[in-house]
C-alpha positions in Angstrom: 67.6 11.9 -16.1 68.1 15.5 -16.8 70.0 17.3 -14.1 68.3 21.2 -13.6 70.0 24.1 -15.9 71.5 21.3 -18.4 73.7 22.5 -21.1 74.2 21.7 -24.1 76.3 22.7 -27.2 76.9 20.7 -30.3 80.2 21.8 -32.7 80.6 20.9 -36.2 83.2 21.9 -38.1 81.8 25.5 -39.5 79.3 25.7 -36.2 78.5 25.8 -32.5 74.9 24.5 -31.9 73.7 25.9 -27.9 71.2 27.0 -26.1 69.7 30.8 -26.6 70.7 33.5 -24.5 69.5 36.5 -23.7 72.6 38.1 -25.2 71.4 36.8 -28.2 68.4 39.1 -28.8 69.8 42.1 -31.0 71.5 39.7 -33.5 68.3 37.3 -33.5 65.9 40.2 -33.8 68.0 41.7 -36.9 68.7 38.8 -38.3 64.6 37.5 -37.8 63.6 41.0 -39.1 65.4 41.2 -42.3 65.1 37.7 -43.1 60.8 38.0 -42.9 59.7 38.3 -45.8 62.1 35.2 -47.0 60.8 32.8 -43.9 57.0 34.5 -43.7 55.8 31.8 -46.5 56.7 28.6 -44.6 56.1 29.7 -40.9 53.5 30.4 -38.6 52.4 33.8 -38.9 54.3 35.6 -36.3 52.6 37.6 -33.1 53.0 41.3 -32.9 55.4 41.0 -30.1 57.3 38.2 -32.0 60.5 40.6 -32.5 60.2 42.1 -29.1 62.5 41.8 -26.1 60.4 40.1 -23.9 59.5 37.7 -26.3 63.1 36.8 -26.8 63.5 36.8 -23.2 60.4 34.1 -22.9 61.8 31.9 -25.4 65.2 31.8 -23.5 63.7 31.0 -20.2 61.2 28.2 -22.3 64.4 26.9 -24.2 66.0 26.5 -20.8 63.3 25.2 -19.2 62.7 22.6 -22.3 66.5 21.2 -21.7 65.9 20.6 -17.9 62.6 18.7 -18.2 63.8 16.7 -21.6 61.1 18.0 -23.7 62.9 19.9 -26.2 66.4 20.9 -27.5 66.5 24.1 -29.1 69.7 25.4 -30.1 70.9 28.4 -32.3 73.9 28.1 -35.6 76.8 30.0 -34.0 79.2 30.4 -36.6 82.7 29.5 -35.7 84.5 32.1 -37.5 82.9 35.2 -36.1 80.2 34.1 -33.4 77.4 35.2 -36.2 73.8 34.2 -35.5 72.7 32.5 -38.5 69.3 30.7 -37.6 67.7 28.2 -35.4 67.4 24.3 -35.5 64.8 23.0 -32.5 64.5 19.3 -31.5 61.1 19.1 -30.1 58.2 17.3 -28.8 60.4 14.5 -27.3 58.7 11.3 -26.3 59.8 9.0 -23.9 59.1 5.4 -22.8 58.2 3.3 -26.3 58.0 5.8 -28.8 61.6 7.6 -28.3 60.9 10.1 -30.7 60.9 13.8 -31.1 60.0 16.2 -33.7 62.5 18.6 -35.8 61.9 22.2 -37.4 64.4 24.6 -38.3 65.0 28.3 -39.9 67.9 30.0 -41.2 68.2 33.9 -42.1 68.3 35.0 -45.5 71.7 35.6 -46.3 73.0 32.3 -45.2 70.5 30.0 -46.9 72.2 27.6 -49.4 75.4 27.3 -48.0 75.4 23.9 -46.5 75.0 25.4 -42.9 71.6 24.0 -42.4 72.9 20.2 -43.5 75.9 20.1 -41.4 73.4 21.3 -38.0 70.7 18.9 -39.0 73.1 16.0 -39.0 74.9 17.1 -36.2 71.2 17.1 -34.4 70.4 14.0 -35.5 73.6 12.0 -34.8 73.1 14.0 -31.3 69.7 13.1 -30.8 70.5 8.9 -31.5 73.7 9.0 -29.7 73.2 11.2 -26.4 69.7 11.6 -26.4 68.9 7.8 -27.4 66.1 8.2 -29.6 65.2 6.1 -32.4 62.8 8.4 -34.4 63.2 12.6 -35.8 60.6 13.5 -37.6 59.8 16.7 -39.5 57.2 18.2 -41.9 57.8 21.2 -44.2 55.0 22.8 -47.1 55.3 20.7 -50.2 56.6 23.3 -52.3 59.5 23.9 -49.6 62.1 22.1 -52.2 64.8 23.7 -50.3 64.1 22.1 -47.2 63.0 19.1 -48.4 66.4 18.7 -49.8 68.1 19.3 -46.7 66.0 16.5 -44.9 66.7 14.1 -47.9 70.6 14.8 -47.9 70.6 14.2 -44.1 68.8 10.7 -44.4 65.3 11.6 -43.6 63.0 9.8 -45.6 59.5 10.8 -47.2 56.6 9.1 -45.3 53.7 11.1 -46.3 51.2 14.2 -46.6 49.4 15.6 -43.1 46.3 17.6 -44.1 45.6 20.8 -42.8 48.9 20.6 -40.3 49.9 23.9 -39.5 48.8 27.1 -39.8 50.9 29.2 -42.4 50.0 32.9 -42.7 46.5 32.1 -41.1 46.2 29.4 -43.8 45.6 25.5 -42.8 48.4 23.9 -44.7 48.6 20.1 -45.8 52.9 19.3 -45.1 55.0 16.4 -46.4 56.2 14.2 -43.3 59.9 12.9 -43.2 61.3 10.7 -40.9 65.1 9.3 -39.6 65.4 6.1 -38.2 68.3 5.2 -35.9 68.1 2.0 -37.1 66.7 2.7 -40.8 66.2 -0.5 -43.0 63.7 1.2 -45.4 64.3 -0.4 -48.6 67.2 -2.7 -47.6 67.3 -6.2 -48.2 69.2 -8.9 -46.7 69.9 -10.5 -49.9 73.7 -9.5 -51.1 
């Protein structure tokens, strides 16, 4: 059971993974704004409020919100050295009862793309999300040209499991994405034979 106003905070070694805060919203809206055009081809398009204070202040109440009811975890890359905002990483969409899965999307800002950061908080979500949160299943998607992220999943142990048609909008566009998936207990392409 989730107790009301849970929270929650991951550290790795270069990061501290926690909830949003509203304190958060000059360094998120800079870093959001000067980042666009590098994230605009593999997001949603954004609102025309997207950058705005209130917003920002929506998704801290929804992230919030999310951690109390169990539905979602989303967290923001702290970095340890100087408390810098450097992206997002969400775990969302989590099911209960037989499934015990959720659903995993993530965005870094421009300047600190390819620097391991994004690795080191996807495993840290995932070995959070089996060992606290007991699921058995993360799943993500990303554009099939994303070779970046696709890399990230693969290094982190998330296997290919195939195309979705038309499954997000991307810039007003209907997108086919490549599905991944980590098992908990993952014996995809293991034999018992020594």
């Amino acid at each position: 059971m989730f107790r009301r106003r849970r929270m929650v905070r991951v550290d790795t070694e270069r990061l501290i993974l926690r909830l949003p805060r509203h304190s958060d919203f000059r360094q998120w809206r800079d870093l959001r704004q000067a980042s666009r055009a590098f994230l605009s081809p593999w997001e949603p398009a954004w609102s025309p409020d997207h950058l705005s204070r209130r917003s920002f202040t929506n998704r801290v109440y929804w992230a919030q919100r999310s951690v109390a009811d169990g539905s979602a975890v989303p967290l923001f890359l702290i970095r340890r050295a100087d408390e810098t905002l450097l992206g997002a990483i969400t775990l969302d969409n989590i099911r209960r009862g037989p499934s015990q899965a959720g659903t995993c999307g993530y965005w870094i800002g421009e300047p600190y793309a390819r620097q391991g950061y994004m690795r080191e908080a996807l495993q840290a979500v995932v070995h959070h999300a089996f060992s606290v949160l007991d699921l058995s299943r993360i799943e993500s998607a990303c554009l099939p040209e994303n070779a970046a992220s696709r890399g990230v999943l693969e290094s982190c142990g998330f296997k290919y499991e195939g195309v979705a048609q038309s499954y997000l909008q991307i810039n007003g566009r209907w997108r086919n994405h490549v599905l991944y998936a980590n098992l908990r207990l993952d014996r995809r392409g293991k034999t018992d034979v020594g």
